[in-house]
N, C-alpha and C positions, 0 to 999 in steps of 0.2 A: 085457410079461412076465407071465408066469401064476402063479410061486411068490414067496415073501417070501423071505429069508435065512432060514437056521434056527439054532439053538444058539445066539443071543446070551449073549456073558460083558462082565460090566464089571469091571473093577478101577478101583481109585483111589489113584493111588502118591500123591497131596497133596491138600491143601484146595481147588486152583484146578484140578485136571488129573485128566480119566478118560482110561483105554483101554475102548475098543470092540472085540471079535474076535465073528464072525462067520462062518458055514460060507456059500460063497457056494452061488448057484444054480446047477442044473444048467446045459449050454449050451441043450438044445432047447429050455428052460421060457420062454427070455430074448427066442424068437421075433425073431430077431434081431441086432446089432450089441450087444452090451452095451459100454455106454457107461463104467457104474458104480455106485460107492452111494451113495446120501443118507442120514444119520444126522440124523432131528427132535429135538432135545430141548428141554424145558422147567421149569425152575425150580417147583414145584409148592407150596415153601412152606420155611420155616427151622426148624430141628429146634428153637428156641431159644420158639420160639411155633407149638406143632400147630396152634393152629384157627383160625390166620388164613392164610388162602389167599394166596399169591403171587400177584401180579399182570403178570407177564412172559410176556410173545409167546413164541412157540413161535420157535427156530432151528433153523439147519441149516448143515450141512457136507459137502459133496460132495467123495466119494475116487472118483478117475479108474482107469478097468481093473477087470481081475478080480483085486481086492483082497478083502482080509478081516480087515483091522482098520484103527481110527484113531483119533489123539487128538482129546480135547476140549477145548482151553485154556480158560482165564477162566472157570470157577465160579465159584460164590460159595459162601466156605467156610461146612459146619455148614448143608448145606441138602439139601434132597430133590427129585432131579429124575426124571422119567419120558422113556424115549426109546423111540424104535422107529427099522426101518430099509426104506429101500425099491430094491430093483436098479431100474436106468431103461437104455431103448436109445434109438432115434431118436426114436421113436414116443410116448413118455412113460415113466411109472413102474408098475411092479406094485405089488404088494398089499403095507402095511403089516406086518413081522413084529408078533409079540406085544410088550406094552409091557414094558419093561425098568425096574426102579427100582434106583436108586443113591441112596447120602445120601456127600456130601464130609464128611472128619470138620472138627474144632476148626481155625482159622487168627487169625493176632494180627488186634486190631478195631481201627478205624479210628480217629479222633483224636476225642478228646470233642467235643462238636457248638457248644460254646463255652466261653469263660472270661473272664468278668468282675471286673473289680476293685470293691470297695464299700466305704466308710466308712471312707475314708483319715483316719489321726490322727499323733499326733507320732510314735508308735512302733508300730503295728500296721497290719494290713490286711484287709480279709475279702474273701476268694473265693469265688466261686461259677462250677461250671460244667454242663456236661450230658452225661448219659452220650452214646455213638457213635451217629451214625446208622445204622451197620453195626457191629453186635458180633463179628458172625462166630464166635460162640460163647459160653458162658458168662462174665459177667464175673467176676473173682478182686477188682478194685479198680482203684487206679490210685494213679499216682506220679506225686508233685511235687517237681520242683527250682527252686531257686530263689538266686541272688547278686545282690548288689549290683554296679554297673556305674559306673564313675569317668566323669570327662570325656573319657577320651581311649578309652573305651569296652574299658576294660582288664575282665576278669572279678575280683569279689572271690572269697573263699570258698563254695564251692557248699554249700548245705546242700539235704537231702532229704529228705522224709517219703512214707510209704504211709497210704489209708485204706482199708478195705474197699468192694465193690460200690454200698453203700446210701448210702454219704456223699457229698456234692456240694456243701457249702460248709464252710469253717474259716477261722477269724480266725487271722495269723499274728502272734506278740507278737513284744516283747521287739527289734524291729528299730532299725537307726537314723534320726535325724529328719534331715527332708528332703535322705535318697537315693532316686536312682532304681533299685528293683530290674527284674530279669529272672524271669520265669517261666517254666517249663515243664510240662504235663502230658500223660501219656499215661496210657491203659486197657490192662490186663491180663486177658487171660485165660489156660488152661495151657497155650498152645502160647506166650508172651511177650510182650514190650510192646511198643502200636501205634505208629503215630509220634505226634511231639510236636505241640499247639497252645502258642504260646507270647504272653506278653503282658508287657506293662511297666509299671512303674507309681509313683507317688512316693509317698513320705512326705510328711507335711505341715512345715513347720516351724514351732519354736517365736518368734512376734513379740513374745512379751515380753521374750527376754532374748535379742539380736543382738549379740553382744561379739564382742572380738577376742584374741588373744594371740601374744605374740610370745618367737619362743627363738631370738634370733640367731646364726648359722653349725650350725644345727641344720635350720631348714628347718621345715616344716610337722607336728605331731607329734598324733598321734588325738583329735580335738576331745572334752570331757566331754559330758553328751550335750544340756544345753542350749546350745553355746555352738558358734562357727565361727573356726576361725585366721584372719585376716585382717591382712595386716605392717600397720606404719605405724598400727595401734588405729584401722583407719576403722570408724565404725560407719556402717551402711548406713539411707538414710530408711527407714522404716515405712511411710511412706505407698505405697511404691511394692511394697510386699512383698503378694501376693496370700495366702487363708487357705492354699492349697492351693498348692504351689508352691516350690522352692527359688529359693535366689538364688549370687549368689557366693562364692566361700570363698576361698582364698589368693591376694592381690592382690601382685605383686612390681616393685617398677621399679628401675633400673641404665642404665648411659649407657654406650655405645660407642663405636666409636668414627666409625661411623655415624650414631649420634644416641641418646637414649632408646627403653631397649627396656622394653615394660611386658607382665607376665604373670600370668595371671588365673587361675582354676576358675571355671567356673560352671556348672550345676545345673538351670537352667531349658529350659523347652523353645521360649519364643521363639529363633530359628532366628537374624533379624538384629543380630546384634554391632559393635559400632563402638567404636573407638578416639579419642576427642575430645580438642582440643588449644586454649589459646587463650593468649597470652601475657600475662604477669602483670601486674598494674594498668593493662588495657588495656579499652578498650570493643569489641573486636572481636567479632565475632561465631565461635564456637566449632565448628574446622573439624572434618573427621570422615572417618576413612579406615575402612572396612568390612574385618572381620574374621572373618567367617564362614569355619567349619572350621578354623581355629588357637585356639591356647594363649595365642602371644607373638608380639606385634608389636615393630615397630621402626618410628621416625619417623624417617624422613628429610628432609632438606631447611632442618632449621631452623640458625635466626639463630646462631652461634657467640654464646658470652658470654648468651645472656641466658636469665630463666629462664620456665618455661610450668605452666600448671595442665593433669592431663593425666588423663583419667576413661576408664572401659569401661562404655557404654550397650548395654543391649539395647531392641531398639526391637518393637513389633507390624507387624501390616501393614497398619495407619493413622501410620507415623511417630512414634508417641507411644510413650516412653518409659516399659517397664515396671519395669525392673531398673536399677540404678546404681551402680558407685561411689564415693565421696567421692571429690572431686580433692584429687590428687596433685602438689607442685612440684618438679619436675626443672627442673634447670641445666645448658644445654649447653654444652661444654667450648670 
């Protein structure tokens, strides 16, 4: 072909999408079969930082026939790209029209680029994260949500805060000792907020003072902030309580008529749980039914009449014993 298209227009109805229209070529110029047009474009740099040069390949998109317009999906918002266009027949391509510049406007940015937990204590937290690797526009700031999350992965109260642009670490007080909360953050700019990076993380708990309390036919009632409800006043070893770490909170046992049902909280993040059983002033060695992904087990099978010491271990994954119980004597019916 011997001519380029002429009167190149671009519009851009969003951040990620241009229209291309174009007067096509005469037919004799095409010297042949016109096949169609090639649209090159290339990302030349982000409005966001003029004087650093894009580093991305030239593309292209081929529209079949004697057309004269076509989309460009997948921009990348808040950026400045240069295109031109070339008719092609059998034979090859004619001559580049003139370079066309577009800039996509503002699009919500991408997820902060991390978020870390630091300096876990009985009641606070500090975070730190990094702005987006893709802003895709000016940043406004960015929000944090953030709830506590029970054993059975129920959500507590969501609380939220905003910082401006510039901020990227805050200590969060006044929380309670050894929960696991839930994070969320995302970056804002003024087209909205990008998606979430989200992270989890514990409080520490207090090993000076591991008590228990009990409010019968009331149930488990919101611990004060050094202490955990635990029925039966078991206090838990120390030795097994890491600095960083919760352990269990409301321990419950009851008899059916199946056998002893016993039911637990716990807090930790060792995965393997077991239910250990060994019958009372006996030297037997201490059986063990696995209880991972429940609350409340039931033991079956035992001796009618007599009675058993009956514990929840959680173990690592070397068999040894992180977290514990005090044993418990249940009596089967």
């Amino acid at each position: 072909p011997l001519s380029a298209p002429d009167n190149v227009q671009v519009t851009v109805p969003n951040s990620k999408l241009a229209k291309v229209q174009w007067e096509p070529v005469s037919n004799p110029s095409v010297r042949g079969e016109l096949k169609g047009y090639r649209v090159y474009y290339r990302r030349v740099r982000g409005q966001h930082n003029p004087q650093k040069e894009a580093d991305h390949q030239e593309q292209v998109l081929t529209f079949s026939g004697n057309c004269s317009e076509g989309m460009l999906p997948g921009l990348q918002p808040y950026s400045v790209y240069n295109l031109f266009i070339k008719v092609f027949n059998n034979k090859g391509e004619g001559p580049p029209s003139p370079n066309k510049t577009l800039e996509t406007p503002e699009g919500v940015p991408g997820p902060p680029s991390f978020l870390s937990v630091m300096n876990h204590s009985l009641d606070t937290l500090t975070l730190k994260w990094g702005p987006p690797l893709s802003n895709n526009g000016r940043l406004t700031g960015y929000t944090l949500k953030y709830h506590p999350v029970n054993t059975t992965n129920e959500m507590g109260p969501v609380k939220e805060q905003t910082f401006p642009a510039n901020v990227t670490t805050i200590t969060l007080s006044s929380l309670n000792i050894s929960v696991l909360y839930k994070f969320y953050l995302n970056a804002r700019t003024r087209q909205g907020s990008g998606p979430d990076i989200t992270k989890e993380a514990f409080t520490t708990m207090d090993t000076a003072l591991i008590h228990s309390t009990i409010q019968p036919d009331k149930g488990p009632t919101e611990p004060p902030h050094t202490t955990f409800p635990i029925t039966q006043s078991l206090h838990l070893p120390l030795h097994k309580v890491p600095s960083v770490g919760p352990v269990f909170g409301t321990v419950n046992t009851s008899v059916s008529e199946e056998g002893p049902v016993i039911s637990w909280e716990y807090f930790g993040h060792h995965k393997s749980l077991f239910v250990e059983y060994v019958v009372e002033n006996s030297d037997d060695e201490w059986k063990r039914e696995s209880v991972n992904g429940t609350h409340s087990h039931t033991i079956k099978g035992l001796k009618p009449g007599t009675s058993y010491w009956v514990r929840v271990v959680a173990r690592d994954g070397a068999n040894l014993a992180v977290h514990e119980t005090t044993k418990m004597l249940v009596t089967v019916p």
